[in-house]
N, C-alpha and C positions, 0 to 999 in steps of 0.2 A: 483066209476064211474059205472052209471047199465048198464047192459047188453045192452043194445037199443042203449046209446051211444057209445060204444065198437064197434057196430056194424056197425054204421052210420058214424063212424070215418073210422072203415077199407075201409067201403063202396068207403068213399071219398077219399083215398089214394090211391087206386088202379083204382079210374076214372082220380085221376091227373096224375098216371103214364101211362097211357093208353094215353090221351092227348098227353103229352111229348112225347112219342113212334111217335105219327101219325107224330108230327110237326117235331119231329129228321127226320122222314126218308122224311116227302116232302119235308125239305130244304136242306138235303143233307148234304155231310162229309165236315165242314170250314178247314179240314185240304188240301183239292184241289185246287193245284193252276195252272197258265199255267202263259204264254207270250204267243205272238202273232208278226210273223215277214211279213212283206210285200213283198212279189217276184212275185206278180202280174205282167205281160208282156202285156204291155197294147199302141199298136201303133199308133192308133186314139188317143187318147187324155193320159187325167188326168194321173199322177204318186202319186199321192193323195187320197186317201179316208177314209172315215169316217164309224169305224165299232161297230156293236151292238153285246153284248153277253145276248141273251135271252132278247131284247128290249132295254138295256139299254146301251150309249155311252162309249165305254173304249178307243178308241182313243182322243189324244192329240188336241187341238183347232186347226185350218186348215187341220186336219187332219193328216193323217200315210203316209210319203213319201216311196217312191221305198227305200227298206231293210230295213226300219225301223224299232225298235222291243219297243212295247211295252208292259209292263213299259223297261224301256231304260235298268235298272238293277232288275235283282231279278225276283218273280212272284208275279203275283196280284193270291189272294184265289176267291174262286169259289164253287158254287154248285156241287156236284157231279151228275150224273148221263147224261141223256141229253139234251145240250147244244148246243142253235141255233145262229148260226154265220152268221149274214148280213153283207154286204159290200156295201155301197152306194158311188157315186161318192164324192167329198171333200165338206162338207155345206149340203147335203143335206138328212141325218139321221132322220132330225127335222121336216121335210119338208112337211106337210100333202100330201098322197099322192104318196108318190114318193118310185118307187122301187128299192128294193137292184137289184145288177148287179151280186152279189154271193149269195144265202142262201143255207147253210149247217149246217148239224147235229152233232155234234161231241159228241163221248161219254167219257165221266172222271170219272173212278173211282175216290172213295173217297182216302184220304190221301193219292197221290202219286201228283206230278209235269210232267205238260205237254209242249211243245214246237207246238204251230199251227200256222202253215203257211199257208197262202193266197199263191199260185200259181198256174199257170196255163198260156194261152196267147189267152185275146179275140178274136184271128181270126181262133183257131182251133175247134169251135165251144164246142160241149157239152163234159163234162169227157169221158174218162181220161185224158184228154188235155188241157179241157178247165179251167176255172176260178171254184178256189173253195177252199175249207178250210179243212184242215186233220191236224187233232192232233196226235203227236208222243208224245210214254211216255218216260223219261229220267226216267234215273238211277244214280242218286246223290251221291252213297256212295262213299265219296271222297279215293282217292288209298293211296299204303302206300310211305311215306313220299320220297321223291326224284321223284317221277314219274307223270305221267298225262295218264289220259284216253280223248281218244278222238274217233268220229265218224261221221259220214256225211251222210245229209239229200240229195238227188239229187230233186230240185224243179226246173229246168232246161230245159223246155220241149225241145228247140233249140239243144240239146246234139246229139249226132248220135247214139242211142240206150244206155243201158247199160253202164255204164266204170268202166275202176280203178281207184283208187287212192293210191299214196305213199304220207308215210308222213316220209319226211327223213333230214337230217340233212342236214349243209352248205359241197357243193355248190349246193344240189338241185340234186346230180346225181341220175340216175335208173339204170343205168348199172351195170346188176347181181344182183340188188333188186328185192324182191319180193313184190308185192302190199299189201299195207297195209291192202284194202278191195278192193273185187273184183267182179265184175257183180251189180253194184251202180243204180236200174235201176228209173227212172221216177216217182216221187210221193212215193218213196222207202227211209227208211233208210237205213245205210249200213249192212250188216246181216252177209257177209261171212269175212274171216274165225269167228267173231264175229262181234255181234253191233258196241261195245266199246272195242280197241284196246289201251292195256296199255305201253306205251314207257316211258324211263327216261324222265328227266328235260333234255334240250339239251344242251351241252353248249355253253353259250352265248344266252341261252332262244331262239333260233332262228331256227323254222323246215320251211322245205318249203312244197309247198302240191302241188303235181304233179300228174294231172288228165289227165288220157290216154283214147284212144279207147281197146274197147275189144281188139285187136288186138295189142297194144302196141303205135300206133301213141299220139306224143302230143297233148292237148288241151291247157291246163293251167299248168306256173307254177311262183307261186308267195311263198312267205315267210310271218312266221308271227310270232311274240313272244307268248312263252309259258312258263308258269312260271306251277308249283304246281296247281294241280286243273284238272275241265273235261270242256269240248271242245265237243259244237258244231259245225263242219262245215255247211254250207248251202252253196248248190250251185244253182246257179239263172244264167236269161237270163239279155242280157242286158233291160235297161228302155222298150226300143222301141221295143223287142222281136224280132230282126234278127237274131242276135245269140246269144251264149251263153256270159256271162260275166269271166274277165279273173280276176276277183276280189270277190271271196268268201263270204261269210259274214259269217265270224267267233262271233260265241257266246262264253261267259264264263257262264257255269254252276253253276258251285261250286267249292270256293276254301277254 
C-alpha cells in the first residue's frame, strides 16, 4: 500500500470518527429515559391533554387524563440534554396554530431515568403555582431483598404549606411515630431525613401513607400494597383544584 494511500485512509477515518462524535453528542445519551404524570388542577375546564416532548406527541390518543402516567408502565428513552415539554388542551397538539397552555424546559442527563410531572393549578396564575412541567431524577438501584424504598413528590399546590408524611404499617397509627419525611414542600421531592426512605416488605404488603400539616394535623390517610421494589408517591389536588386529593397516585419504579 504507498504512502499516499496510508495516508488518505487515516485521513478518512479520523473524519468518520469526528462525524460520529458531532452526531453522538447532538442526539444525545439513548440510555435517558422518563414518564410523565398528569396533576394538572385545572377548574375551568379539560382534565385532558395532549403533550409534545421537543415537537413530537407522546401522549395516548384523546389524550393524558388527570394522574395519568405515561407510558402506563416503565420509561419511554429520550434525548439527553434539553428537553421542551408543551401541553395543549386534549386534540389540539396537531392543530395549526394553537398554543400550548404549559411550555417548559426540562433538563435530562444522559443514562439516568426521570419522573415529570405536569402540575400546577390554572387560576394561581404564573410559577411557582402555576401550570408547568418539572422532572425529578429517580434512583432505581433496587434494595436488598425483603425491603422497598420509597419517596414522595408534593405536586399539590392546594396543601397548607410544607408537610409530613408517615409511611407506616396497618392500622395506619402516628401516635409516637416519627415522619417518614418531613417539610414535603410544593413542586419538591421529599429530601428530609432522605429522598428515598428504606422500610421492610410489610406484612400483608399493606402501609398506609399518612400526610400531616407541619404541625401534626391530618390531611390524608389511605393504604396501599407494597411488594419488593421502589415507590413513587405523588401527591395531587383534586381534578377541579379546591383541594387537595385524598388519593395519592402511587408509582412502581422498579422491582
Amino acid at each position: 500500500m504507498s504512502r499516499l494511500f496510508k495516508a488518505l485512509s487515516l485521513a478518512l477515518s479520523v473524519l468518520t470518527l469526528s462525524i460520529m462524535s458531532v452526531l453522538a453528542a447532538s442526539c444525545g445519551s439513548s440510555g435517558t429515559q422518563y414518564r410523565i404524570v398528569n396533576a394538572l388542577s385545572n377548574p375551568n375546564g379539560s382534565s385532558s391533554f395532549d403533550v409534545t416532548i421537543n415537537g413530537a406527541i407522546v401522549s395516548p390518543a384523546g389524550g393524558m387524563g388527570f394522574t395519568y402516567v405515561q407510558p402506563s408502565k416503565g420509561y419511554a428513552s429520550i434525548s439527553s440534554g434539553s428537553d421542551k415539554v408543551d401541553v395543549y388542551l386534549a386534540g389540539q397538539a396537531d392543530t395549526p396554530g394553537a398554543q400550548p397552555i404549559v411550555s417548559s424546559t426540562v433538563n435530562l442527563s444522559g443514562s439516568n431515568q426521570y419522573t415529570i410531572v405536569m402540575m400546577g393549578n390554572s387560576q394561581t396564575g404564573p410559577a411557582p403555582n402555576g401550570w408547568a412541567a418539572q422532572a425529578f431524577p429517580d434512583n432505581n438501584t433496587l434494595p436488598a431483598t425483603g425491603n422497598i424504598e420509597v419517596r414522595v413528590i408534593n405536586a399539590a399546590v392546594s396543601l397548607p404549606g410544607a408537610v409530613n408524611v408517615y409511611v407506616v404499617p396497618p392500622p395506619g397509627s402516628i401516635v409516637g411515630a416519627n415522619p417518614t419525611f418531613t417539610n414535603v414542600a410544593f413542586g419538591q421531592p421529599s429530601q428530609q431525613p432522605t429522598e428515598y426512605a428504606t422500610l421492610p416488605v410489610p406484612s400483608g404488603n399493606i402501609y398506609y401513607v399518612v400526610v400531616t400539616t407541619a404541625q401534626g394535623t391530618p390531611l390524608i390517610s389511605t393504604s396501599y400494597p407494597f411488594t419488593f421494589g421502589i415507590y413513587t408517591i405523588v401527591l395531587t389536588d383534586v381534578q377541579g383544584g379546591s383541594t387537595w386529593s385524598t388519593s395519592p397516585v402511587v408509582l412502581t419504579d422498579a422491582q
